[in-house]
C-alpha positions in Angstrom: 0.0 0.0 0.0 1.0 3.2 -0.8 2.5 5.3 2.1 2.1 9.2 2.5 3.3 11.8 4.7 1.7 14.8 5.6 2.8 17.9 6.7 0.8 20.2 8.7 -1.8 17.6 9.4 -3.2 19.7 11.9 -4.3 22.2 9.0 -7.0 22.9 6.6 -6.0 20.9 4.1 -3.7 18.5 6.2 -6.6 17.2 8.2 -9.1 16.8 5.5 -6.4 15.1 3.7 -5.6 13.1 5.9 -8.7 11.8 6.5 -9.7 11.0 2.9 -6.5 9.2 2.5 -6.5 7.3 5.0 -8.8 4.0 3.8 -6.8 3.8 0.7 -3.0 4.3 1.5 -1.4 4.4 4.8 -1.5 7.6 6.2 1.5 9.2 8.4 0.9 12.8 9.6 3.5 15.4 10.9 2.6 17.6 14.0 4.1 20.2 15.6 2.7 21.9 18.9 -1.0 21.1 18.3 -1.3 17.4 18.3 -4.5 15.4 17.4 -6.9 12.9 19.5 -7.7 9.6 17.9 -7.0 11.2 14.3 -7.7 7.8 12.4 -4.4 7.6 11.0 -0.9 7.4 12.2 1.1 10.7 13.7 4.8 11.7 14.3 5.7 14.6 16.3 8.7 16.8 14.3 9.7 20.3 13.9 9.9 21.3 10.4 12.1 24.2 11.2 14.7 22.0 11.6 15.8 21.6 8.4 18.4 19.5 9.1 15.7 17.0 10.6 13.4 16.9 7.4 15.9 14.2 6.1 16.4 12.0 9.4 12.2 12.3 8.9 11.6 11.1 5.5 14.2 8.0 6.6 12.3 7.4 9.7 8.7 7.3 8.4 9.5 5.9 4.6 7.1 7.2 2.8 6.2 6.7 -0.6 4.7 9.7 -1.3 5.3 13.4 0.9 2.5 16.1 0.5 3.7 19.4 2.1 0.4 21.5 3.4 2.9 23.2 6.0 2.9 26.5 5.7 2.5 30.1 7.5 -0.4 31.3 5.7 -2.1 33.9 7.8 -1.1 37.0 5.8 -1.1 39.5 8.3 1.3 37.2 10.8 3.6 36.6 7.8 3.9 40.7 7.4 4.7 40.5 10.8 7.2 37.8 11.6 8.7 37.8 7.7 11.4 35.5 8.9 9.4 33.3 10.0 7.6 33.1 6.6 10.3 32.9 4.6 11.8 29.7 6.9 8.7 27.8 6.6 6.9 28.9 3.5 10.7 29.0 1.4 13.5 27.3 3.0 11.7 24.2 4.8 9.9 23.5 1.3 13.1 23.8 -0.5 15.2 21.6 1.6 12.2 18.8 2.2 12.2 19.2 -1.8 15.8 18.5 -2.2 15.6 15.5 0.7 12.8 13.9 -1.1 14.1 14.3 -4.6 17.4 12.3 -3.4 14.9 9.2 -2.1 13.1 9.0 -5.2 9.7 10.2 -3.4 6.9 11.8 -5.1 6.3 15.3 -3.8 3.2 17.3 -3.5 4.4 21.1 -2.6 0.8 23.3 -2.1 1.0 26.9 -3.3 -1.4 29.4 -3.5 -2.9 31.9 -6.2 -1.8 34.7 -4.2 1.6 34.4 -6.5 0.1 36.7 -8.4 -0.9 40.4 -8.3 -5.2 40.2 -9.3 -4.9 42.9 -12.1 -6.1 40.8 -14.9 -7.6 37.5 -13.6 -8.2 33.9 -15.4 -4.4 33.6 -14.7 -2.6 30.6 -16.8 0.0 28.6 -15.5 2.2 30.6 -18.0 1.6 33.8 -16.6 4.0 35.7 -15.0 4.1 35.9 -11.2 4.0 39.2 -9.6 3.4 38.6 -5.6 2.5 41.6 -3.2 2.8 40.1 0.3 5.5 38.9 2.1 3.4 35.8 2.0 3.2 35.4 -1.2 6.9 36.2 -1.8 7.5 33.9 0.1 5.5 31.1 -1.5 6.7 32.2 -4.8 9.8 31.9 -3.6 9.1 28.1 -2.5 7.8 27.1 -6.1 11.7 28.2 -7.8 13.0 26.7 -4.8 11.1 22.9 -4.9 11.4 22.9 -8.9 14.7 23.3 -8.9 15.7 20.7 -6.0 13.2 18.3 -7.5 11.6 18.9 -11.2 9.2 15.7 -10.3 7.2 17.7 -8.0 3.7 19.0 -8.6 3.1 22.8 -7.6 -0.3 23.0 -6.8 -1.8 26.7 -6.8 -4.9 27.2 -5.2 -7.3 28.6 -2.2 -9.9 26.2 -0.6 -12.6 26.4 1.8 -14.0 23.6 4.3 -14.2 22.7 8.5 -11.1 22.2 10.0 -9.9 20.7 13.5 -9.9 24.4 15.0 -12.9 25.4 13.9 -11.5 28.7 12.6 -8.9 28.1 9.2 -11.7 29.4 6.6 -13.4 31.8 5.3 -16.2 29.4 5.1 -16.3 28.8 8.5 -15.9 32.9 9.0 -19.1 33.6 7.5 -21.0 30.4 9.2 -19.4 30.9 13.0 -20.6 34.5 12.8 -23.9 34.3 10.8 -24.9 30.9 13.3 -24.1 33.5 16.3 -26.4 36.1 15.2 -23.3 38.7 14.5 -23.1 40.5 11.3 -20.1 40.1 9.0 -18.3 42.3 6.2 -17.7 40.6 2.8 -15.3 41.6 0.2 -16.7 42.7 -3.2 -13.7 43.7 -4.6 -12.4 40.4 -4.2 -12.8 37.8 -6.8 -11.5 33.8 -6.3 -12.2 30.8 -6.8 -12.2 28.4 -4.4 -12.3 24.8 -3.6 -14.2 22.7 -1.3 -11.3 21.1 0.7 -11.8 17.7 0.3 -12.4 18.0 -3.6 -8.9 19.2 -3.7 -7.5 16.4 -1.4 -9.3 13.9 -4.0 -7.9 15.9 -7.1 -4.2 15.8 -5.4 -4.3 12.6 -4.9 -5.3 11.7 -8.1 -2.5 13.5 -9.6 -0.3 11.8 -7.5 -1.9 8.8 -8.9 -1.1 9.6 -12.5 2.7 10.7 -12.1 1.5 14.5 -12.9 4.8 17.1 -12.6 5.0 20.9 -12.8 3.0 24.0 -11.8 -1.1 23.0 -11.6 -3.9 25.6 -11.2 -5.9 23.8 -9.1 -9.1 25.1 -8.2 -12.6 25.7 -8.4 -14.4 25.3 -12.1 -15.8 29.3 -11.6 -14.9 32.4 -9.8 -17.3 34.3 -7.3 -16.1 37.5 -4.8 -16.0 37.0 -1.3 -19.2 38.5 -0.1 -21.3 36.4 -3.0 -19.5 33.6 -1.5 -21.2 34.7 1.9 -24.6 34.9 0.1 -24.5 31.8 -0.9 -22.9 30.0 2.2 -26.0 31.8 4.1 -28.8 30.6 1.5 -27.5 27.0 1.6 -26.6 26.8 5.5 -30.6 28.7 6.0 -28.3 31.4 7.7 -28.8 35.8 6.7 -28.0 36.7 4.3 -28.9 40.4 4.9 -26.2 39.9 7.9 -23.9 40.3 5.5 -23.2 43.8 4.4 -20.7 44.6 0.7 -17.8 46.4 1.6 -14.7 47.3 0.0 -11.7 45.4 1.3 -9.3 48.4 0.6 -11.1 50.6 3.5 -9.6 48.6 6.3 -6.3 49.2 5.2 -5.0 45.7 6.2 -1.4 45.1 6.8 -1.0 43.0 3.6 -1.4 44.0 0.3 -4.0 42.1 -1.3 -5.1 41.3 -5.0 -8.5 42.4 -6.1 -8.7 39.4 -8.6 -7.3 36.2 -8.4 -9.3 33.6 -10.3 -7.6 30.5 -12.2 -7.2 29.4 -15.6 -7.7 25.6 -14.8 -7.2 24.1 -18.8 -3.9 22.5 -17.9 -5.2 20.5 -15.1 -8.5 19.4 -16.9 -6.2 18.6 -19.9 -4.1 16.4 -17.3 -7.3 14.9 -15.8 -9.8 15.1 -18.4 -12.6 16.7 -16.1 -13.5 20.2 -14.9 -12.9 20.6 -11.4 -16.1 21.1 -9.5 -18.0 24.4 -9.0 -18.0 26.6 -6.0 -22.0 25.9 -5.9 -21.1 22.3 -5.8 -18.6 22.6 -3.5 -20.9 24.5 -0.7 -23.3 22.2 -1.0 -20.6 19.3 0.1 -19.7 21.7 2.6 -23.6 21.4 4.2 -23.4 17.6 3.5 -20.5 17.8 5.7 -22.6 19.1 8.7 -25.1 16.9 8.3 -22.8 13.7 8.1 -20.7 14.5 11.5 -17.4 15.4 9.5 -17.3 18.9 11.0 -17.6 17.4 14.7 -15.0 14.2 13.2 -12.7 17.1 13.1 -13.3 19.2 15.5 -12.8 16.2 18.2 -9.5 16.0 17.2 -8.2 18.8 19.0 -11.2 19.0 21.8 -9.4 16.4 23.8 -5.7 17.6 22.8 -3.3 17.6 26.0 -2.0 21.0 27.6 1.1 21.9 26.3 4.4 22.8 29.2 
């Protein structure tokens, strides 16, 4: 059976992964300071800012395939502690590139669309880069540095949406923690995306693991929406108000990062590789609301309700 590690398995996307993998291959998660209760799937406690570890790792847990969903990705934090961003988001990536490329592993490296400034939109693989934050320098920086230590890897650009084991990692689960509390919310409307349910993109990762898939994917959702139509429609679906929700522009709070107004994805390379559109944002909400109704939300979120104390 195949046998994956996963970085950041306490995230977003390492979680959900995780958990979606785990019937099919053997599962092996890393964690840091936040471990995980009964998770389903095998963990092992490492710092990934020890780069000199990240080899002594991969030899420990032999796995066949590495995805690395690590990352500093709160943008304002990253503008903040820029070292920080650039060890974890650049030099850890490179280096557990380099270490995985010398054990013949495949390698999943996750990106994001923020590599690119938002003035045009529909953005091709092709495209130029032209990243604002620090955060997105530094994740720009991370896709030179994993091609060129290992030209197998897949760069996977994106932004997703879904629960995750804090309860707090999404701008899905912004609009439904407040709107379910009765508080009302601002969303953007001069910010266009295009984002995928979570778990769709751990199935479509996987799969391109599957087929031996190499080089930079746009891998998101089939259409693009701005973030307070998003909130619309998260409120319709979830029965929540949508009149809680009030258009604003996300330039009047001045935010500490620089942000792009429009960030949508050209996805023809990855349907070409797969030979089927990605699914739609509509599509992917209404798995998000399946998800509340099936218990995944609470699977997750027990994870970390009976999580020890940290000394």
């Amino acid at each position: 059976m195949t046998r994956i590690l996963v970085t950041g398995v306490s995230g977003l996307l390492g979680s959900n992964l995780a958990l979606a993998a785990a019937p099919r291959y053997e599962v092996v998660g890393v964690v840091h300071r936040q471990g995980l209760h009964n998770p389903g799937f095998e963990t092992v406690q490492a710092d990934l800012l020890d780069l000199d570890g990240l080899g002594p790792l991969l030899d420990a847990v032999q796995p066949d395939w590495v995805v690395n969903c690590a990352a500093l990705a709160n943008l304002n934090q990253a503008e903040q502690q820029p070292q920080l961003a650039r060890r974890l988001n650049t030099e850890m990536p490179g280096r557990l590139a380099a270490e995985a490329a010398a054990r013949g592993l495949r390698l999943v490296h996750i990106s994001t669309d923020a590599v690119f400034d938002g003035s045009k939109g529909n953005y091709r693989e092709t495209d130029g880069p032209k990243p604002l934050s620090v955060y997105a320098q530094s994740k720009r920086m991370a896709e030179l540095a994993v091609k060129s230590a290992h030209p197998g890897a897949i760069l996977a650009r994106t932004v997703f949406f879904g629960w995750s084991v804090n309860g707090q990692q999404s701008l899905a689960e912004f609009f439904y923690n407040n709107l379910s509390a009765g508080q009302s919310v601002q969303g953007h409307t001069d910010r266009r995306f295009c984002p995928l349910l979570v778990t769709d993109l751990a199935e479509l990762l996987l799969e391109m693991l599957d087929k031996d898939l190499n080089g930079i994917y746009h891998v998101a959702s089939a259409d693009s929406i701005t973030k307070y139509e998003f909130g619309l429609a998260l409120a319709e679906r979830f029965g929540l108000d949508p009149s809680s929700i009030e258009p604003a522009e996300s330039t009047a709070h001045n935010p500490a990062a620089k942000r792009s107004p429009d960030l949508s994805l050209n996805t023809s390379r990855l349907v070409g590789a797969l030979g089927r559109r990605p699914p739609s944002i509509a599509r992917g909400i209404e798995g998000l609301h399946a998800q509340l109704e099936n218990g995944h939300r609470l699977r997750l979120r027990a994870m970390a309700e009976s999580q020890p104390q940290e000394g």
